[in-house]
N, C-alpha and C positions, 0 to 999 in steps of 0.2 A: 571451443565455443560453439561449433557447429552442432554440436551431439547434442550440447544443454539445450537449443533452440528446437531442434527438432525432437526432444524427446519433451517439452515444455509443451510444443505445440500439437504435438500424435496425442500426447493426454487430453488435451483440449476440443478434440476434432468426432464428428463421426466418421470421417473416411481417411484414419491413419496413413493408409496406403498408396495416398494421393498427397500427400506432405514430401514436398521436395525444395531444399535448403542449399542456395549458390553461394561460394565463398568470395570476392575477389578480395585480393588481397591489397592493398598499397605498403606504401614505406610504414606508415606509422598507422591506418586509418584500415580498417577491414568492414566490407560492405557485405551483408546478408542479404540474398534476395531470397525471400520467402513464397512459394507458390500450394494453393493447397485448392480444393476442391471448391468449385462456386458457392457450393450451399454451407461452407464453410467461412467463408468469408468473415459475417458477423460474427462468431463465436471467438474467432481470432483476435477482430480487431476489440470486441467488445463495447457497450453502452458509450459513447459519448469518447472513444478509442481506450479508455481505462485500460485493458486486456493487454493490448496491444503496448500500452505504455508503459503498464508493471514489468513487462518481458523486454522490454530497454533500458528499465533500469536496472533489470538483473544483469542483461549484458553488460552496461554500463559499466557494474560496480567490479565485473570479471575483468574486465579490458582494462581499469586502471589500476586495476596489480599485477598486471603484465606491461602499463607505461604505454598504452595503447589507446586509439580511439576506435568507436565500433558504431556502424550506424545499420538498421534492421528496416528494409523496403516489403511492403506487403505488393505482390505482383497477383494481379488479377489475372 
């Protein structure tokens, strides 16, 4: 799940190379902390967080066919 986030959001981005993806894990619950460049920001979270929310439910819909929950933190 890590790879699909970060390869979601290098497409999204003007500074791919500045896109770095934390995993922590828990029992049942896996936390993505996402960090990408400032002037990236908007583009990630997108209009009114849209962007941002479509890329949660993609995770979303991964995590519950692995019986999992998944929650995706944008880190300035």
């Amino acid at each position: 799940m890590k790879e699909l986030v970060e390869l979601i959001v290098r497409l999204l981005v003007d500074h791919p190379q500045d896109v770095r993806v934390t995993e922590v894990d828990g029992e049942r619950t896996v936390i993505f902390e996402l960090r990408c460049h400032p002037e990236d920001l908007g583009k990630v979270i997108g209009k009114s967080g849209k962007t941002v929310g479509s890329i949660r439910s993609v995770l979303g819909a991964v995590a519950a066919r692995q019986n999992r929950r998944v929650m995706l933190e944008v880190v300035e």
